[in-house]
N, C-alpha and C positions, 0 to 999 in steps of 0.2 A: 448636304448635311451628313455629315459624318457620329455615326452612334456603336460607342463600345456594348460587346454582349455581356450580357451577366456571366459573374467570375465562373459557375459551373460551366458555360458553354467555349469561354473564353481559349482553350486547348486546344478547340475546333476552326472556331470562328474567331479570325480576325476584327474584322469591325462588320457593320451595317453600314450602306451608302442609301440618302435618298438623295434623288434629283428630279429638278423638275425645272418647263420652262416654257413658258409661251410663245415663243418668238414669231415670226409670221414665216418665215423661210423653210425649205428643208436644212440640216443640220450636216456637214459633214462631221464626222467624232474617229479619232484617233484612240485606239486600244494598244498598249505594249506590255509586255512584263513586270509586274512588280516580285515572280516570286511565288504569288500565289492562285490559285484556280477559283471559282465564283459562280455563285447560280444570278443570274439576270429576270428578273420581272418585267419587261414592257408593259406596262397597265393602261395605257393612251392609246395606240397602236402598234402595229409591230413595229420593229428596224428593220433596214432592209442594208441587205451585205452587200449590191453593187446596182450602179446604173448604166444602161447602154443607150446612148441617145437621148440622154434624158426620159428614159423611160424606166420605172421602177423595175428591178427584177430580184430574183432571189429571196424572198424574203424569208428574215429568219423568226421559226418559233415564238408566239408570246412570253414563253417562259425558256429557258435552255442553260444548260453547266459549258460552260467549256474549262478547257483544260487548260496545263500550261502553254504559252505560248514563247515559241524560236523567236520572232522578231515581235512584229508591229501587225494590226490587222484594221482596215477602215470602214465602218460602216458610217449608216445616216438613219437621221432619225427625221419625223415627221414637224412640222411647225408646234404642235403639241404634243411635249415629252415628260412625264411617269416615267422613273422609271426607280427600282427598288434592285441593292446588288447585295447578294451575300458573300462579304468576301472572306475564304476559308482560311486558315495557315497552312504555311504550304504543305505538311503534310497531314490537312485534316479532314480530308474527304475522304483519304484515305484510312484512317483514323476510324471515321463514323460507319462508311459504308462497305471496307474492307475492299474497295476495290485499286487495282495495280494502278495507278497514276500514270506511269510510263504510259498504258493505253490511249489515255486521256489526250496526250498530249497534243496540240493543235486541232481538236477537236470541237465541236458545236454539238451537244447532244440534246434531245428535247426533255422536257422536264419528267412527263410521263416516263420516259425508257429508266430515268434516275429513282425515282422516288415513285415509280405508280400511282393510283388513282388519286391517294394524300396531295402529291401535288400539282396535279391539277385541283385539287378543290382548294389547296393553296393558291394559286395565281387568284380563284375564283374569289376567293373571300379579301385578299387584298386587293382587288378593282374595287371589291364593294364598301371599303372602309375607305375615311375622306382625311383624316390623321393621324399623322409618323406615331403617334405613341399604339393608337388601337391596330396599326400594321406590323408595330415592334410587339405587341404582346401575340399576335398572330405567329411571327416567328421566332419570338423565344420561347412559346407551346410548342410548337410545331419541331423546334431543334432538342427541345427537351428532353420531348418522346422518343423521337430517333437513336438521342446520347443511352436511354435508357435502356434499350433492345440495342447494343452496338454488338459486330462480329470481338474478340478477343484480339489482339495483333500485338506484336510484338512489335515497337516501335526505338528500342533502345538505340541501337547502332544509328536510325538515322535523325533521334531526338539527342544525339548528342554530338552526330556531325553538326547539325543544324546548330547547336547552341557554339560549335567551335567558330562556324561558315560566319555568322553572323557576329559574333566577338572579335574576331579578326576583322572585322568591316570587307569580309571576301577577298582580302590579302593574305593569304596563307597558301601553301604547297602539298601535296597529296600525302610527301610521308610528312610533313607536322600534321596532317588528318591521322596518319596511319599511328603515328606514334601519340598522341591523345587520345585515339581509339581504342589501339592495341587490337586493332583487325587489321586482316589485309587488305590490301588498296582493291581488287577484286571484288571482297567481300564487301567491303564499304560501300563501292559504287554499285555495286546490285540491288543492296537494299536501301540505298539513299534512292538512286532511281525509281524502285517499285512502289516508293514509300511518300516521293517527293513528285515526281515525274521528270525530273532533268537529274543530270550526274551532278557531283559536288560541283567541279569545274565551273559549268554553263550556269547554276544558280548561282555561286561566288560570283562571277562577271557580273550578274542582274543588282546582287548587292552590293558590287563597287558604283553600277550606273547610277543608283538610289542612294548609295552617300555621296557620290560628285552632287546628285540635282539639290541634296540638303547644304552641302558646300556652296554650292550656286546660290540658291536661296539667300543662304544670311552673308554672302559675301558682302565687304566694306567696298568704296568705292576703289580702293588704291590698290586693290587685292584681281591681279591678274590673273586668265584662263589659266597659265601656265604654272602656277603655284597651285590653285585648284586642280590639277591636274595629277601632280602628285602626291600630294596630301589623301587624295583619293585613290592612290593605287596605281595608275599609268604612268606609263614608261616616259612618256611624253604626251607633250601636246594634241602633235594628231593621232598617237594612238589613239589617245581620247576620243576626237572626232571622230574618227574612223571607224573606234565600236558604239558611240554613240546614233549614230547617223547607221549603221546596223540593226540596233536598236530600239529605236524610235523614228527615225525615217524624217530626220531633220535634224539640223544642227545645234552644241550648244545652244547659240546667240537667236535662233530662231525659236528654241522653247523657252528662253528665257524672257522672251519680247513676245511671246503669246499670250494672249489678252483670254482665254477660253478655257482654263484650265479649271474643267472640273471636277477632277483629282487629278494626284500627281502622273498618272498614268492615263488617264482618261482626260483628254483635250479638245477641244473644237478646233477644227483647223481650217483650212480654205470656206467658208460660206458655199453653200453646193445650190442652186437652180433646184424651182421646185418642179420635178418631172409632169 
């Protein structure tokens, strides 16, 4: 389930994700880029970031942020999965916390190193709450407070690349950035990076993948990859593939025939053996 934040937090925070699910099995689940960075709740048990032999290892934090991500990342989740996601705009954690996103990037950090003791007594009080509304009023206090003590940041340069990157549907060239801006292409990329964690570039790509998957979505039946293909910004056909399958780590035709889609980004893929 998917739930927008109230209009003051709305800058920061993209949406709320809750998920949840009983199944009997461990969970394979597929993570890629939307774009944006995210704090994760696991409230059921942890997830665990990889198996060897069928043996659980790694496990990650009950609660943790990670940053943008370069491709795709798989973890699994337990036969019973809670699990609560805040997802930020891409540049709203930065925004809130003043911190350089570029750091972030492809990173798992634990929820204390982010937010201190607060949240950890965050994770704690959403285990102890049994519904989505008393878990949303949890953290739209919780974001409220943060928004109200924020660092100062000057987010112009990269809140207006942003507004170009995504009006363009991630089809545009560095001087139509440059010349919209009226910065240099150095400048742009510095504080679009610091601000965002990916350069213009690598987030435009993310935005062309996320309007093909909306192109795919409501396609008609008579309406081929290869028109979707363009429409969307690629050269071709298997360019498409080619950064999709980078991207996501499956093809078109195989995310589109996925039965598991817990957002657009967030999939169940292969059924995984319970260690």
């Amino acid at each position: 389930m998917q739930v927008l934040p109230p209009k003051e937090l709305s800058p920061y925070i993209k949406h709320y994700l809750f998920l949840e699910n009983k199944g009997n099995d461990t969970q394979k689940l597929r993570l890629f880029s939307d774009g944006n960075t995210g704090v994760v709740f696991s409230l059921k048990s942890k997830l665990i970031s990889g198996f060897s032999n069928y043996e659980a290892q790694n496990y990650l934090p009950s609660s943790f942020l990670y940053g943008q991500l370069n491709g795709f990342k798989d973890i699994y989740s337990g036969s019973e999965m809670s699990i609560v996601i805040v997802v930020f705009q891409p540049n709203g954690i930065n925004q809130l916390l003043g911190i350089t996103s570029s750091e972030l990037r492809d990173t798992i950090i634990t929820i204390d190193d982010i937010f201190g003791l607060e949240g950890i007594e965050l994770q704690e009080k959403l285990s102890e709450q049994s519904t989505i509304q008393e878990r949303l009023n949890l953290l739209n206090h919780f974001f409220k407070t943060l928004e109200a003590k924020k660092p100062i940041s000057n987010q112009l340069i990269a809140a207006a690349s942003l507004d170009f990157i995504i009006k363009t549907k991630g089809q545009f060239s560095l001087k139509q950035l440059v010349d919209y801006t009226g910065y240099t292409e150095r400048h742009i990329e510095r504080k679009f990076t610091e601000c965002v964690g990916l350069n213009p570039k690598k987030f435009g790509n993310i935005v062309k993948i996320h309007g093909f998957l909306k192109l795919l979505k409501n396609k008609s039946e008579d309406t081929n990859l290869t028109t979707i293909s363009y429409d969307a910004g690629f050269s071709d056909q298997s360019h498409l593939i080619r950064e999709f399958k980078k991207h996501t780590g499956m093809t078109p035709k195989e995310y589109l025939y996925n039965a598991g889609k817990l957002t657009n980004n967030f999939i169940e893929t292969v059924p995984a053996k319970n260690p």
